[in-house]
Structures are given as C-alpha cells and as structure tokens.
SEVEX-613873 format. One record per residue (C-alpha): y, z, x. Coordinates in steps of 0.001 Angstrom, whole numbers. Last residue first. Example, Ala and Ser with C-alpha at 12.3 -4.5 7.8 and 13.67 -1.06 7.14 Angstrom:
SEVEX-613873
{{-1060; 7140; 13670}}
{{-4500; 7800; 12300}}
END
This chain:
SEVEX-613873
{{18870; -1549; -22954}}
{{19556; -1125; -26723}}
{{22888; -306; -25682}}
{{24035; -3292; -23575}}
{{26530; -3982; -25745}}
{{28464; -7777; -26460}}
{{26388; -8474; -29932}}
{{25078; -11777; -29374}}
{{25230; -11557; -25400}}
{{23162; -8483; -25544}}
{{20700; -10304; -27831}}
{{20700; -12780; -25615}}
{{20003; -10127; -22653}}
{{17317; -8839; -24429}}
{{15535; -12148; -24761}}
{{15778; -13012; -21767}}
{{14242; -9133; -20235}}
{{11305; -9729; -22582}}
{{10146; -13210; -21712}}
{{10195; -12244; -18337}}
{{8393; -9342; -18971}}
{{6171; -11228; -20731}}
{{5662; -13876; -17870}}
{{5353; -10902; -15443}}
{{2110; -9770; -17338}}
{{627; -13342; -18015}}
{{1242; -13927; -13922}}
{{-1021; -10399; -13266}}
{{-3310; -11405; -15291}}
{{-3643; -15436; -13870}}
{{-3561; -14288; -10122}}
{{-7607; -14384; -9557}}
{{-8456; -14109; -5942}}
{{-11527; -12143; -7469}}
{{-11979; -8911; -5744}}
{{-8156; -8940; -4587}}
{{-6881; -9606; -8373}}
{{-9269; -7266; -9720}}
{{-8249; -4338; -7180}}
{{-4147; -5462; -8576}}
{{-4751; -5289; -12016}}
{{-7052; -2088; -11966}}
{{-3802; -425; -10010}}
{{-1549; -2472; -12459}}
{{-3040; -878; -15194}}
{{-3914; 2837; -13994}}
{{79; 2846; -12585}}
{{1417; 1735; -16564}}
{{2573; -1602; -17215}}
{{5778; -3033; -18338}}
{{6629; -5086; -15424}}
{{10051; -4328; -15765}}
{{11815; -7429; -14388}}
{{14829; -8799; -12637}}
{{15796; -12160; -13870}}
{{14449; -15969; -13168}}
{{16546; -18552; -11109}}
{{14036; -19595; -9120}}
{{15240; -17125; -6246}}
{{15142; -14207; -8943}}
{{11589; -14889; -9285}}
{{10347; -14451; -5741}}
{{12901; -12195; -5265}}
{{10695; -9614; -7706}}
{{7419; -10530; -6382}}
{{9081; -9984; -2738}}
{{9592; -5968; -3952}}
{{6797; -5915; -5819}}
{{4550; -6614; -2567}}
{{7352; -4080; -872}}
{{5830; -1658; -3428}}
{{2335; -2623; -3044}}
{{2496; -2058; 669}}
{{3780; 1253; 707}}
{{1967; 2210; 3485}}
{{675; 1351; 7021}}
{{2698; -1890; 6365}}
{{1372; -5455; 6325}}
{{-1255; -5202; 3911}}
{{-2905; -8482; 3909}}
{{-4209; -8257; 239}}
{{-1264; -6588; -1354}}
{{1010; -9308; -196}}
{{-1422; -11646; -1088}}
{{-1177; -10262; -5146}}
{{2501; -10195; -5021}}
{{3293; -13701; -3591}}
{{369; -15187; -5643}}
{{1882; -13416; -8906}}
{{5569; -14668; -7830}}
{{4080; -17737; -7607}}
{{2497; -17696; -10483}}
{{5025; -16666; -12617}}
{{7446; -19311; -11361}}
{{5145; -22107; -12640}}
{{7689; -24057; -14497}}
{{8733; -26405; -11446}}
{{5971; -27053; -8958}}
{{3488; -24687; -7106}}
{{1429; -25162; -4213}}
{{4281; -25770; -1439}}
{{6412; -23102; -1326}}
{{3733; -19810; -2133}}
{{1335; -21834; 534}}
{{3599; -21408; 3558}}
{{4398; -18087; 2321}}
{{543; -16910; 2339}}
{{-196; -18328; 6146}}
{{3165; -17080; 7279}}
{{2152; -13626; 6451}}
{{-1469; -14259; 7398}}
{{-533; -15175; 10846}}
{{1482; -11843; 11358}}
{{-1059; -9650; 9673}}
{{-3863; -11458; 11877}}
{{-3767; -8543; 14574}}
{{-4036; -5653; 12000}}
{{-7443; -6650; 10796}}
{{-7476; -7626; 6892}}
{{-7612; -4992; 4525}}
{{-10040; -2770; 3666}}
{{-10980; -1901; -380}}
{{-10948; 116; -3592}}
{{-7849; -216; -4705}}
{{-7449; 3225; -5024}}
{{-9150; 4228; -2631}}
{{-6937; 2257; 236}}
{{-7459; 3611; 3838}}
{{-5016; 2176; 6331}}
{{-6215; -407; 9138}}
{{-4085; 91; 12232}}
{{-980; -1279; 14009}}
{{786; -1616; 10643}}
{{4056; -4340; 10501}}
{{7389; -2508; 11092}}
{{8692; -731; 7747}}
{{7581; 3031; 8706}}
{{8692; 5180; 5752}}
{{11780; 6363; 3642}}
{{14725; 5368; 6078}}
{{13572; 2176; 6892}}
{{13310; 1349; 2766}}
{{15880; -1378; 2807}}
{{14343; -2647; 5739}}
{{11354; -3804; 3582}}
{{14030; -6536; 2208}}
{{14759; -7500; 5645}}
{{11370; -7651; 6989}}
{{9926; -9853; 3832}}
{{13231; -12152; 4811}}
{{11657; -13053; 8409}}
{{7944; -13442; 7280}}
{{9024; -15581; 4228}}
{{10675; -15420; 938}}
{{12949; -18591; 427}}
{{16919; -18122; 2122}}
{{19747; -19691; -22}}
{{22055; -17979; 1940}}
{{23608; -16231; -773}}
{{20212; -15422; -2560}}
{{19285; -13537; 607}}
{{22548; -11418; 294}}
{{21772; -10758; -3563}}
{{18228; -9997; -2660}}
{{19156; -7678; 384}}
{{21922; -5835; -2228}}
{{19381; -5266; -4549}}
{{16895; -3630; -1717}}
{{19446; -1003; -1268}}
{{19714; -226; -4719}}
{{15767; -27; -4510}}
{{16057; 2475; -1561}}
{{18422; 4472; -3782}}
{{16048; 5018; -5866}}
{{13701; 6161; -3409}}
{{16110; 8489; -2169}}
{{16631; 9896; -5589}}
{{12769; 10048; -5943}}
{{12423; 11742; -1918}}
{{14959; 14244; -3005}}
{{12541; 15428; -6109}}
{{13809; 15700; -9079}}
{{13437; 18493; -11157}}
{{17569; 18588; -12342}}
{{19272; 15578; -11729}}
{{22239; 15384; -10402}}
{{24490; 12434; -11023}}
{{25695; 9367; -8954}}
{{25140; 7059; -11479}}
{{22283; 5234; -10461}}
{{20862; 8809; -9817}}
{{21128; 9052; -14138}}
{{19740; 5855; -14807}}
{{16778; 6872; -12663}}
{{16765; 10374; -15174}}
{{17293; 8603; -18233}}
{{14111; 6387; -17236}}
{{12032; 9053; -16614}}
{{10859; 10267; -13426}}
{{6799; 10734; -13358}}
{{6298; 8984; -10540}}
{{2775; 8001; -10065}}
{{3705; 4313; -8078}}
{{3716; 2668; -10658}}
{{6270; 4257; -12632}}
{{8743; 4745; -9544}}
{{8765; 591; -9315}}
{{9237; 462; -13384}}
{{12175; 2867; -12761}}
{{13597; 964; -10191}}
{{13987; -2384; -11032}}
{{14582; -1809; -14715}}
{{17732; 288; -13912}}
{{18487; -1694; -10723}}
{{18296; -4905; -13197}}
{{20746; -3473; -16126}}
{{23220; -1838; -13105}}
{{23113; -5278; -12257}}
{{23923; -6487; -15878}}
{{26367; -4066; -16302}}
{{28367; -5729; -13200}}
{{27620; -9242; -14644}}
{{29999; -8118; -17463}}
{{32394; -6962; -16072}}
{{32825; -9786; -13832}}
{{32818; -12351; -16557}}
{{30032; -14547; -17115}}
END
C-alpha cells in the first residue's frame, strides 16, 4: 500500500473511530461534523469538550500505532497508555471509589481488586482464545473492562478503546460498531448480568465484515468516497 494511500485510510479509521465512540456515548455530533475537526475546521454548535474529545481519539491512534510497533498485547501497562490519551479530558489513574452506574444498572467491583482484576482479565484474553476468534476476544476484553471499572468515569469508552487494539493487534481494522447508545447500553448491562460476550462479538464481527468489504471496494475503484 502506498503511502497515500494508507494515509486516507487512517483518516478512514479516526473517522469511524471517533464518531461511533461520540455516538455512544449521547453525542449528537454528526459524522460530517467529526470529519470536519479531523480536518482542522470549525464547526459551528459544537461543543469544545466534542472537538477535544475527538482529538482525544486521534491521540489514542497514535498509542495503537506505537503499541503495534513494539509488538506490545493489551495489558495493565498498555490499558494506561492508551487511557493517557484522554489525561487531559478526565482522571485516567485507576478509581479510588465505587462510581454510580444507572445506566447499566449495577456496582462494580471494590476499588482495591481493580489492579488484580486487570491482570486477572488480560491474562485470560491471551490464553483462552485461538486463531479465528478475534471477535471474542475483543468482546471479552470490552465486556470485563466494563465490569471492573477501572476509572471513576469513562470506563466504557477506554473499554472500546482496548476492544478496538484488541482487534487491530490481530491484524483486524478499526471499526464502527454500528449501534446506537440505547443498544450497546442494553448490550453491555446484559453482557455483565449474564457473562455472556456472544452479542456483543456478532456486533463487532459485522462491523468487521463491513469495514473489509468497504475497503475492497475502495481498492476496486481507488476512492474513498462512499466512506
């Protein structure tokens, strides 16, 4: 791939990155307009903590392709460097407290394990899953994440965060998860209530599915239009 062209693809994966991260989290910022920070332009209605917040994710790109570099799987170390990328936007050292979670309807796990747990869930993402089951990891990654809860907040975005190097390490792209903030909310509270990891795999397997076959048809008809 020439260098061009891998540039558009990154800009490609921020753009999907990003916007599906903002969507789930109750941002109504459209696509256009996170394509339109990427580039450096104003944006009229948008709030200065959605510009930074996108360009916490650009941030976060660069950790992945630095990570990727070294080879480095997602662990307790790595999870701190990729929620770095977001120092400026909220606390990013491991909670000191139990935070209070409506909308996923439960507690997590007592501060004081967080570290133990962390290492606990990684250990187990690298060993329990073989070749061709790259969804499910990055579902179990995602889904413990959420369950320990190692920030005060944000959690679920740093959870997406790892989800998303998670499959870029085995060689999978960047993905849009497709799915609106009442889906992957329910997703996610079913997921802890019933430590199952299936719907939430099916759901990045699609996207996966999705983003491949747009780039071939990108690489049929050299644009990145339809995209």
């Amino acid at each position: 791939m020439d260098p061009l062209e891998r540039e558009k693809r990154e800009r490609i994966d921020l753009l999907d990155y990003a916007w599906s991260d903002l969507r789930l989290d109750g941002s109504a910022l459209t696509r256009e307009g996170v394509a339109s920070i990427i580039h450096g332009e104003l944006v009229r209605n948008v709030s200065i903590a959605e510009s930074s917040e996108v360009r916490c994710h650009e941030r976060a790109m660069h950790t992945f392709k630095g990570l990727l570099y070294m080879q480095i799987d997602i662990d307790r170390a790595s999870l701190q460097q990729i929620a770095g990328s977001w120092e400026d936007f909220f606390d990013t050292g491991f909670r000191r407290g139990s935070p209070v979670l409506p909308h996923l309807g439960f507690t997590p796990p007592y501060h004081g394990d967080v570290a133990k747990l962390l290492d606990e869930l990684f250990r187990y993402a690298q060993s329990a899953y073989g070749a061709g089951e790259t969804e499910r990891k990055a579902a179990r990654v995602h889904n413990g994440l959420v369950y320990i809860y190692p920030f005060t907040e944000h959690s679920e975005m740093i959870a997406r965060a790892a989800m998303q190097y998670t499959l870029l390490r085995e060689g999978k792209p960047v993905i849009d998860l497709g799915l609106s903030e009442r889906e992957y909310n329910q997703m996610v509270a079913d997921a802890i209530r019933t430590g199952d990891d299936i719907p939430l795999a099916r759901a990045i397997e699609l996207a996966v599915k999705r983003k491949e076959i747009a780039f071939e048809l990108t690489d049929d008809d050299g644009s990145l239009s339809r995209q």
